[in-house]
N, C-alpha and C positions, 0 to 999 in steps of 0.2 A: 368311173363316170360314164352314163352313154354317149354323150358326144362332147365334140372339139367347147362347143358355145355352154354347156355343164359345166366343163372342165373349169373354163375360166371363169365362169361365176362363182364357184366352192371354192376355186385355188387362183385367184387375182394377182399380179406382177406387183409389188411393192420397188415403185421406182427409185431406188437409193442412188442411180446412178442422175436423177436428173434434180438433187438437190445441191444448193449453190450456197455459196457465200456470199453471193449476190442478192437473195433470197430478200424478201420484206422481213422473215421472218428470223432473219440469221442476222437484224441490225440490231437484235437485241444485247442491251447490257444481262447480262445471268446477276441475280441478286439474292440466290439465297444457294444452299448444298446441291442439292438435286438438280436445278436449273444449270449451276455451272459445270455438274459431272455430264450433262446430257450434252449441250451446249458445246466441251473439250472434249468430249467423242464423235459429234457432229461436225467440228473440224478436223478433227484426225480423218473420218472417214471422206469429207469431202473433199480435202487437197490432194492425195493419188486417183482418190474415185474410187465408187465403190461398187459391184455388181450387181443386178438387180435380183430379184428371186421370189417365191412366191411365197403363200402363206394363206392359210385355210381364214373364210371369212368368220369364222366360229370357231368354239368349245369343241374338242372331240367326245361323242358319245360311242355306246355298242348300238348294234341291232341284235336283234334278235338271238343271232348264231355266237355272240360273243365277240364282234367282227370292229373295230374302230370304227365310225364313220365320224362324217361331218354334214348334219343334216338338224332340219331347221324343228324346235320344239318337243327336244330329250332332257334327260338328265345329264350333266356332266358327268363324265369318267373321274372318278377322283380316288381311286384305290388305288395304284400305283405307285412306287417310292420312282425318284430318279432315276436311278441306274436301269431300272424297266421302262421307261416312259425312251430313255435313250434306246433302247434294245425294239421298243415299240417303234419308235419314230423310223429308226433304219429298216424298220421290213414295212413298214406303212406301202413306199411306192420306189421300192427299191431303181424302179429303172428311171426317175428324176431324181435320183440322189437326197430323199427324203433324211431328214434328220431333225434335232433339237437344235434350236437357231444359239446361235451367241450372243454375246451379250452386244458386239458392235451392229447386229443384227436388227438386235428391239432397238437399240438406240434409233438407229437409220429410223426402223419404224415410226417410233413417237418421233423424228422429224417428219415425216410425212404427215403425222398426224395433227403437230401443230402448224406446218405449213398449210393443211386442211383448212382448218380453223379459221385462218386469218384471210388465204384467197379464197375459199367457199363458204363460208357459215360470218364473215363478216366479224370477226371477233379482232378484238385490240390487239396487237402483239402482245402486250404484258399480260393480256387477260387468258390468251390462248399459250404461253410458258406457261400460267399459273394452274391452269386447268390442267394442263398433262403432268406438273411437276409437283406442284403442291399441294391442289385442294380438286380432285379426280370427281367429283360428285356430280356435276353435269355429264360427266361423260361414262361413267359406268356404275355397277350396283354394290352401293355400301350400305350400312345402317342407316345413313344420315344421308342419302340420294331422295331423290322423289320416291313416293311410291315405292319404297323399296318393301321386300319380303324378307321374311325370317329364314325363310329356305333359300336355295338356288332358286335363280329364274331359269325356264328353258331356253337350253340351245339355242342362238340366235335373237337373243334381247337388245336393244338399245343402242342400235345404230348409230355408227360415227363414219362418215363416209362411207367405203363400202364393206367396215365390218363391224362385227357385233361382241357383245360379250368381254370389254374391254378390261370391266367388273366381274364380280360373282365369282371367279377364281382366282388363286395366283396361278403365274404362268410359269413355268421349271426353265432353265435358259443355262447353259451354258458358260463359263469364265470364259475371256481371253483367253486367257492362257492355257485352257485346257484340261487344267488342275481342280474339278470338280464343276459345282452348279450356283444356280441363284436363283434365289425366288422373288419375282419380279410381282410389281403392283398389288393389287389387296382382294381381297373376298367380302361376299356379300354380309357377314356380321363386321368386319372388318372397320374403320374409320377412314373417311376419303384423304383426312389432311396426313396419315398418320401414315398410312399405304398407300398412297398416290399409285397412278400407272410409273412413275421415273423409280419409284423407290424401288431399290434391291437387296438383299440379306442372302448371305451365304446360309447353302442348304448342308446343315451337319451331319447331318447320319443322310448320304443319298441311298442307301440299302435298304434306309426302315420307309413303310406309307408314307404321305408327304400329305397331308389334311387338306384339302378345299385345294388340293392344286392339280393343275393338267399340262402336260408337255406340249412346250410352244414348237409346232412343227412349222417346217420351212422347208422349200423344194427350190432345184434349178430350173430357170426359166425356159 
């Protein structure tokens, strides 16, 4: 990045630590699969707490040289199987401990993002669980989104607070446990109800390509 005020616009602090069970949005009842796995991870994380960290506002693309970046109106990287996207993510920015996020990771995420929702864009509780858990179409690019395309949209489409691209890939994530990956939310052929951003599917062969998917990187704060 050239400077300090770059840095933080590309790689944003994802505040995990200052969500509550106090929250408007944390008085929700969870009433379908998705809503209550997000929901029982959003508790586990918020009764010890959980640390904040960062996370690229976009899709990673190449430049030129072959080189990752994160910049606004490329193509998505999507040739990579997991076990590389892991091997990519640790040399990305080795000296903030750059990595592929976990899965209590995105969770924390889609809670910022439906606490988004509900204190900035004015959404219902139920409406703003449904939209990140169930039916993703307002919020990123599927078949059945607005306007959607038949290909990828570029790098940095279709802002939701201060990131993009929520859609149009899955994202590679990491288990708990450690013991492999998950392919998290849906691609732009994809269906919003069907591949929500909460949905996840263990990734079987993480050695072979991994189709329309990109490694969800995450740094220390």
């Amino acid at each position: 990045m050239e400077n300090v005020n770059e840095f933080d616009k590309i790689f944003p602090i994802v505040w995990a630590s200052k969500l509550s069970l106090d929250d408007k949005f944390m008085k929700h009842k969870p009433n379908t699969d998705n809503q209550k796995k997000v929901f029982a991870s959003l508790v586990k994380i918020i009764n010890p707490g959980m640390s904040d960290f960062r996370r690229p506002i976009m899709d990673p693309s190449k430049d030129e040289d072959g080189n990752i970046v994160f910049e606004f109106g490329n193509q998505p990287v999507d040739n990579y199987s997991a076990k590389q996207w892991d091997k990519i993510a640790k040399m990305f920015m080795a000296e903030k401990n750059s990595r592929i996020g976990f899965e209590r990771h995105y969770c924390a995420f889609l809670g910022v993002i439906i606490k988004h929702l509900v204190n900035e864009q004015g959404y219902d509780v139920n409406d703003a669980w449904k939209a990140v858990c169930d039916d993703s179409r307002e919020l990123g690019h599927y078949h059945n989104s607005e306007d959607a395309q038949e290909d990828f949209e570029p790098t940095g489409s279709r802002k939701v607070s201060s990131f993009y691209d929520l859609g149009n890939t899955y994202k590679i994530i990491r288990k708990d446990n450690g013991k492999g990956f998950l392919s998290a939310g849906g691609y732009y052929c994809g269906d919003s109800t069907v591949h929500p951003l909460a949905s996840m599917h263990p990734v079987r062969c993480p050695s072979l390509y991994c189709t329309c998917s990109v490694g969800w990187l995450i740094m220390d704060v």
